[in-house]
Structures are given as C-alpha cells and as structure tokens.
C-alpha positions in Angstrom: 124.2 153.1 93.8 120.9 152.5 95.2 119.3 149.8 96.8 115.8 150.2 95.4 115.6 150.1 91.4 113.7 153.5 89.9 111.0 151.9 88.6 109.9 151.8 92.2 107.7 154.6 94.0 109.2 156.1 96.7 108.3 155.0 100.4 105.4 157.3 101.8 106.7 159.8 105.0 106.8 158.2 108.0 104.4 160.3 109.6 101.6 160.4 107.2 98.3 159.2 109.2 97.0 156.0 107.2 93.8 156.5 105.1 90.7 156.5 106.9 87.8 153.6 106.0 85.0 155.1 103.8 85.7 158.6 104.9 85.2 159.4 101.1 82.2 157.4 100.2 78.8 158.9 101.0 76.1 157.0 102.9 73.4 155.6 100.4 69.6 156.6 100.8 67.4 153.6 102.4 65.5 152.3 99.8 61.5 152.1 100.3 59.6 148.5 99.4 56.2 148.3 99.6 54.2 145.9 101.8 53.1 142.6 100.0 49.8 142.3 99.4 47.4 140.4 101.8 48.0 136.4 101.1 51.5 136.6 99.4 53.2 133.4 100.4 56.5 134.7 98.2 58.0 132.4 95.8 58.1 129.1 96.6 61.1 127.0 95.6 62.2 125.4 92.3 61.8 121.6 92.1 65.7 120.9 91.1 67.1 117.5 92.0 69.8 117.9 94.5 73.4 116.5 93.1 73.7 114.3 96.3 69.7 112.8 95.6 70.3 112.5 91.6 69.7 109.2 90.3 72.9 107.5 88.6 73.6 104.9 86.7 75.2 102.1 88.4 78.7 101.7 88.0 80.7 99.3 85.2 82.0 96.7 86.8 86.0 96.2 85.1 86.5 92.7 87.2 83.7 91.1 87.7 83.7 89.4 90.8 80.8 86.9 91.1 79.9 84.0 93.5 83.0 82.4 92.3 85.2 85.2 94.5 88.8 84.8 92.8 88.0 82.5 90.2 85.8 84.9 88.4 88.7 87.3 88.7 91.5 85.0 87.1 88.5 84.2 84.5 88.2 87.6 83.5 92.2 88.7 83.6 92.4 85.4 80.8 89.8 86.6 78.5 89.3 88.9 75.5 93.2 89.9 74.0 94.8 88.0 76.5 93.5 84.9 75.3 94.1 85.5 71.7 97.7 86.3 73.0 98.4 83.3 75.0 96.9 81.2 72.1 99.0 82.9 69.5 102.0 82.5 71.7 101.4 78.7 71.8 100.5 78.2 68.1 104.3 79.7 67.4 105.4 76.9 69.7 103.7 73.9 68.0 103.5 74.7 64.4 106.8 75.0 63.5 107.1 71.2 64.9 103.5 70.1 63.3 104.0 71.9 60.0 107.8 72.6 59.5 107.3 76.0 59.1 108.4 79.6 61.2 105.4 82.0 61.4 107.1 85.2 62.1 102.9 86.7 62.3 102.5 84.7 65.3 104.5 85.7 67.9 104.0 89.7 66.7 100.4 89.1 67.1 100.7 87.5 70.4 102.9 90.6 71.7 101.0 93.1 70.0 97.8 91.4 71.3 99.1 90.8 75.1 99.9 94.7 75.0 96.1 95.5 74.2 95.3 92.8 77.6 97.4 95.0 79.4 95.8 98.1 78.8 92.2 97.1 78.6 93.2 95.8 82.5 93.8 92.5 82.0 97.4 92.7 83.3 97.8 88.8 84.3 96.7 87.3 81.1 98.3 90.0 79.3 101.7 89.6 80.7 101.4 85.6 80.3 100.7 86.1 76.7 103.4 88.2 75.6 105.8 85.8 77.9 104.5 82.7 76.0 104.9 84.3 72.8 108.4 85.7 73.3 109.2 82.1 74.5 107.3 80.8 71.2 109.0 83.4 68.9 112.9 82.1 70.2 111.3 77.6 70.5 109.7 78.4 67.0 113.5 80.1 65.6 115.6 77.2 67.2 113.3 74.7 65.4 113.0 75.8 62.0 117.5 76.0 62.1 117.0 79.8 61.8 118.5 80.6 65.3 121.3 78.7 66.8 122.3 75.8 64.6 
C-alpha cells in the first residue's frame, strides 16, 4: 500500500530547475501620451465630506445623567415599565386586604411588565418590580385563604 492516495499528482524530479519569472511573458510596448495643453491644471479634486469630518447626530442618551449625578440615574432606572411594575406589584399586596378579593391580573402584569424594564435597560426598577410582585402574588394568595390555610 501506498502512502500517498492516487488522486494525488506525483512529486516533480528532483532535479528539474524551478520555473523562471516572466521568462514566457513578452515585454509590452511603452505607450505614448501626448503633452497637455498650455494652462491644464488637471482635475481638481471632488468636494466629498471625509468620514472622520462628517457631521453626526449627537448621540441618545439611554441614562440620563443630569446635574443631579446619581439621582437622575436611580430616577430614570424607576420610570417607564418599571414603575407600572412596582405599582402593580403593590396593588396585589393591598387589595386583597382593602377589597377582599385575589387579582390573579396583577401580579402577571407586574412580572410581565418588570421583564419589559429589564430589557428597555432599566434593570434596577425592573428587578424591584418583578420582586415586589412575586412577593404580592404569594401576600395576595395567603390573604384571600387560597394558599396556605
């Protein structure tokens, strides 16, 4: 058996001088341009904006951080979704006691809405939300007799 499989070519003799560089390609005629007329400048350059000198739009800010420095922060992670999670997560907690009645909506909404705080960036108020409405989900089970007694 062979070493080599025969689907490859055999090796070239070992004394075979190695091809020479362009030895087969002839040498191209020069090529003849004319003179430009008296006063040609040539083309001048186009006028396109360089990438590094375009003008661009400034930036979104995601966190505003104003003169308040952290505050504005914490401000910011607590708004939009995270908000209506937190709130949602505390209505489950009260209502059961004020009106006597589970609202298995809440605490769904407060999840589902602390899940949309986390992925809009709003990671603090989303986690706090969908922690205060897990809690208000199990208080509002234990006080309506569905869970535990």
């Amino acid at each position: 058996m062979a070493d080599a499989p025969a689907s490859y070519p055999p090796p070239p003799p070992p004394n075979a001088p190695p091809p020479m560089f362009g030895a087969d390609a002839a040498p191209s005629p020069p090529v003849y341009l004319p003179p430009p007329p008296p006063g040609y400048a040539g083309p001048t350059a186009p006028d396109y904006a360089q990438p590094y000198e375009k003008p661009q739009a400034p930036m979104e800010v995601s966190a505003p951080i104003g003169f308040l420095g952290g505050l504005g922060y914490l401000s910011y992670q607590f708004g939009g979704p995270a908000i209506v999670s937190i709130l949602a997560g505390l209505a489950c907690i009260a209502l059961p006691f004020a009106a006597n009645r589970y609202f298995i909506v809440l605490p769904i909404t407060g999840i589902l809405s602390g899940a949309r705080a986390i992925q809009g960036g709003r990671a603090i108020g989303g986690i706090v939300g969908i922690t205060v409405s897990v809690l208000g989900g199990v208080i509002s089970l234990i006080a309506s007799g569905i869970l535990g007694g």
